[in-house]
C-alpha positions as CSV (number, residue, x, y, z in Angstrom):
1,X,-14.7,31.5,-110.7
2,X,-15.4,28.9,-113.6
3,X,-12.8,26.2,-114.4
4,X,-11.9,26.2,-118.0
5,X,-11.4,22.1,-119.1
6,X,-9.8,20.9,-121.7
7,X,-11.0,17.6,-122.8
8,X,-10.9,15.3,-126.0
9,X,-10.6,11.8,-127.3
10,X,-7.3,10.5,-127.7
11,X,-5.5,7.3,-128.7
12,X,-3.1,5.3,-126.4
13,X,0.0,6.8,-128.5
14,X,-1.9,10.3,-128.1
15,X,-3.2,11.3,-130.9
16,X,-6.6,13.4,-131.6
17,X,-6.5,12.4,-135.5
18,X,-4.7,10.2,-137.7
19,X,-2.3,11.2,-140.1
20,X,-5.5,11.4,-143.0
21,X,-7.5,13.8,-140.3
22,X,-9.6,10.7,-139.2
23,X,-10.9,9.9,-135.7
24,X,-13.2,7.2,-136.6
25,X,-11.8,5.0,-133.7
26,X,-13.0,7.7,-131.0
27,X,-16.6,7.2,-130.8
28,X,-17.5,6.4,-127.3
29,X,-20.0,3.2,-126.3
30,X,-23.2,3.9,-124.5
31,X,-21.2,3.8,-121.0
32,X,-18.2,5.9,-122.0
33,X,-20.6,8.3,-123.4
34,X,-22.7,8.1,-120.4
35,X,-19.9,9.5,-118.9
36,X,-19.1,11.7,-121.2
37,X,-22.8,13.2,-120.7
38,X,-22.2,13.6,-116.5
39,X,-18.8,14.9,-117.0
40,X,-20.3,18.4,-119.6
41,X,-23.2,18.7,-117.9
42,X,-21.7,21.7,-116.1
43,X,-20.3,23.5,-119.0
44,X,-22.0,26.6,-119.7
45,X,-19.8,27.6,-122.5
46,X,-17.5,25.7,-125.3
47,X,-14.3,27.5,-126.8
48,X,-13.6,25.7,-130.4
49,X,-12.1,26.3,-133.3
50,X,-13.9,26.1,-136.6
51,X,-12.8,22.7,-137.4
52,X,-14.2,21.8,-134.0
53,X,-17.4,23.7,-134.1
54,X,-18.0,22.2,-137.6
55,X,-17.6,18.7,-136.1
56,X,-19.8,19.2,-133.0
57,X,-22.4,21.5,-134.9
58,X,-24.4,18.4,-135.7
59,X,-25.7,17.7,-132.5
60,X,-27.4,21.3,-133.0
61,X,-28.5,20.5,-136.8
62,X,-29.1,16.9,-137.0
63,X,-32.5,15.9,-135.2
64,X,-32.0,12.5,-136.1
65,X,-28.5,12.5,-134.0
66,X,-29.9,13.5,-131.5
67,X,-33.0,11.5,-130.7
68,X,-31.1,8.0,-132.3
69,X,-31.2,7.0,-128.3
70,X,-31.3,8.5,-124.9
71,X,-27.7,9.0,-124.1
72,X,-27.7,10.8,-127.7
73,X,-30.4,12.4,-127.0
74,X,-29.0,13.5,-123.0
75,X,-26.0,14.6,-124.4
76,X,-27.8,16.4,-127.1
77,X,-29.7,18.4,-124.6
78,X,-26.0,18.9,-122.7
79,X,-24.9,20.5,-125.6
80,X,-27.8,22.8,-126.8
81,X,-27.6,24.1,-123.5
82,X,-24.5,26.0,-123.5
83,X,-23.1,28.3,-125.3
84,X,-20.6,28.6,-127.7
85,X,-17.9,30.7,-128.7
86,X,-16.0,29.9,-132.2
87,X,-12.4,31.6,-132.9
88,X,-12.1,31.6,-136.4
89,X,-10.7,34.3,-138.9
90,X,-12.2,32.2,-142.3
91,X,-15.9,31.6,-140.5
92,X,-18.4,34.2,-142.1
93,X,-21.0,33.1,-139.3
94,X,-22.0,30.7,-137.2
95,X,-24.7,28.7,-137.8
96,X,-25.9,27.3,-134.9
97,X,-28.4,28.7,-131.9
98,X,-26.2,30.3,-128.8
99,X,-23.0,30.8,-130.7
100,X,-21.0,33.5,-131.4
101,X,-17.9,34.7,-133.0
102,X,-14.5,36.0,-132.4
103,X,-11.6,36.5,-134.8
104,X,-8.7,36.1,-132.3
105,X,-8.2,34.3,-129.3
106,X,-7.8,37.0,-126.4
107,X,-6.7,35.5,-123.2
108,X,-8.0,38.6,-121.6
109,X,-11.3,38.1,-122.7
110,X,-11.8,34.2,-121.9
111,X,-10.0,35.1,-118.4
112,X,-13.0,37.6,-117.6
113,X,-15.2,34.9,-119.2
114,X,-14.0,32.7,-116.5
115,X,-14.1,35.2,-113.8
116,X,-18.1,36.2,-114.4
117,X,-19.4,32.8,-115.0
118,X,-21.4,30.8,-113.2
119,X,-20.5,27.1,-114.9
120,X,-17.4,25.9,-116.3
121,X,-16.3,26.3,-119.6
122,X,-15.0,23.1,-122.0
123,X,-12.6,24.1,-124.5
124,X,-11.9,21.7,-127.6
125,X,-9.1,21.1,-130.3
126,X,-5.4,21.1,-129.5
127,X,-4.8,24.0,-131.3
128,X,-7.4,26.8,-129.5
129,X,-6.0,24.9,-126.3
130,X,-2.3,25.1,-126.9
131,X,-3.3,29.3,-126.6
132,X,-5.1,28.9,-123.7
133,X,-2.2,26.9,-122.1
134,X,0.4,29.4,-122.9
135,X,-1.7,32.0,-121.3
136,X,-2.5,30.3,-118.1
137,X,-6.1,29.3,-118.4
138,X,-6.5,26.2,-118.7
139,X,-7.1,24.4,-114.5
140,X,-8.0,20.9,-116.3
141,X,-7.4,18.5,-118.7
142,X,-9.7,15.5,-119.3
143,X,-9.0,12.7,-121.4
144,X,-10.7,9.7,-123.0
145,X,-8.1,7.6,-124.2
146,X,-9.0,4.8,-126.4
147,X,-7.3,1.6,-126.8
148,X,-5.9,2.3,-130.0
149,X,-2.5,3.2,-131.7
150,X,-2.7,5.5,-134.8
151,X,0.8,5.9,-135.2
152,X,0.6,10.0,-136.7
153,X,-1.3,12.5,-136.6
154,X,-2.8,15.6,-134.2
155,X,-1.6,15.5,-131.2
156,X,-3.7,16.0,-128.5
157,X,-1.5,18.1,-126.4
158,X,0.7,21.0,-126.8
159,X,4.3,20.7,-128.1
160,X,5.8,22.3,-124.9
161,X,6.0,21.5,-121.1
162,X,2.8,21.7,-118.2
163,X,3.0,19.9,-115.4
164,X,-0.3,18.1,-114.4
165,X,-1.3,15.9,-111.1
166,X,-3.5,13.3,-111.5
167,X,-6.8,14.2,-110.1
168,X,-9.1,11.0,-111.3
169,X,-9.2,8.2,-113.6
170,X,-11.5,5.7,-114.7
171,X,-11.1,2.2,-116.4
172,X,-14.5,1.3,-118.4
173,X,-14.7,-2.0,-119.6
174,X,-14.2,-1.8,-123.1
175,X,-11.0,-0.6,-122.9
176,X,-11.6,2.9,-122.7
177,X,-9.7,4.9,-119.2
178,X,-10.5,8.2,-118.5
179,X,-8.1,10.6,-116.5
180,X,-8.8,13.7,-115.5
181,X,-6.0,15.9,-114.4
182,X,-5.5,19.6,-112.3
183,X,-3.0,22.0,-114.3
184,X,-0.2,22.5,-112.0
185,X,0.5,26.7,-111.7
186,X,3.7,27.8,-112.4
């Protein structure tokens, strides 16, 4: 059975976006992204929302993005890879190769997702995630945590309790820690 990950950028008082919807202090370095790059590369599928998918879409649309270097570019190829599934019930269509999709979140249907696939699936935004907690789905959360303070704005985790154990972590040396942690069953 797949794992279903939840990962994202977030600042040190844990925040996805600032108070104006701005992340412009999450963009990795080359290392961070680096890692970034080896952590996805076993995703087969990513779960967004429509805010998300339109964020990410550019590393499908935007050659330019994608060959501006070669972690770009790896992480690029990551990406185009995998699938993706967009919930989204103001989405006519996707525009993007390998994506489809679905009006509701149906923890039914990502559970058998999870059950026939062969490689993990990411899923991205606090929002689409705080369903996928509630139901049970989630086994991981990974998180790049920037050294930054925003002071408002999305959180990146759900306004209600789950336990985690710490499973990894990882200092880079701009700053940047990554921890990776196993969703504790209930």
């Amino acid at each position: 059975m797949a794992k279903l990950i939840y990962g994202a950028n977030m600042t040190l008082d844990g925040y996805m976006e600032d108070r104006d919807g701005k992340f412009d202090w999450s963009e990795p370095d080359e290392e961070v992204h680096t890692f970034i790059n080896d952590l996805y590369r076993s995703t087969g599928t990513f779960l967004f929302g429509r805010r998300m998918y339109e964020t990410m879409a550019v590393w499908d649309t935007d050659p330019e993005l994608a060959t501006s270097n070669e972690v770009m570019a790896d992480f690029a190829g990551v990406y185009q890879a995998a699938d993706k599934v967009v919930y989204s019930t103001t989405l006519d269509a996707p525009w993007t190769p390998r994506t489809r999709l679905e009006r509701e979140f149906d923890p039914d249907a990502v559970r058998e997702l999870k059950n026939t696939a062969s490689r993990d699936l990411a899923i991205g935004g606090p929002d689409l995630a705080a369903h996928a907690f509630r139901a049970g789905l989630v086994n991981e959360l990974c998180f790049f945590v920037a050294p930054v303070s925003v002071g408002g704005g999305k959180p990146a985790l759900p306004d209600f309790r789950v336990d985690f154990t710490l499973a990894d972590q990882h200092r880079f040396p701009n700053g940047w820690v990554f921890l990776r942690y196993e969703v504790n069953s209930a």
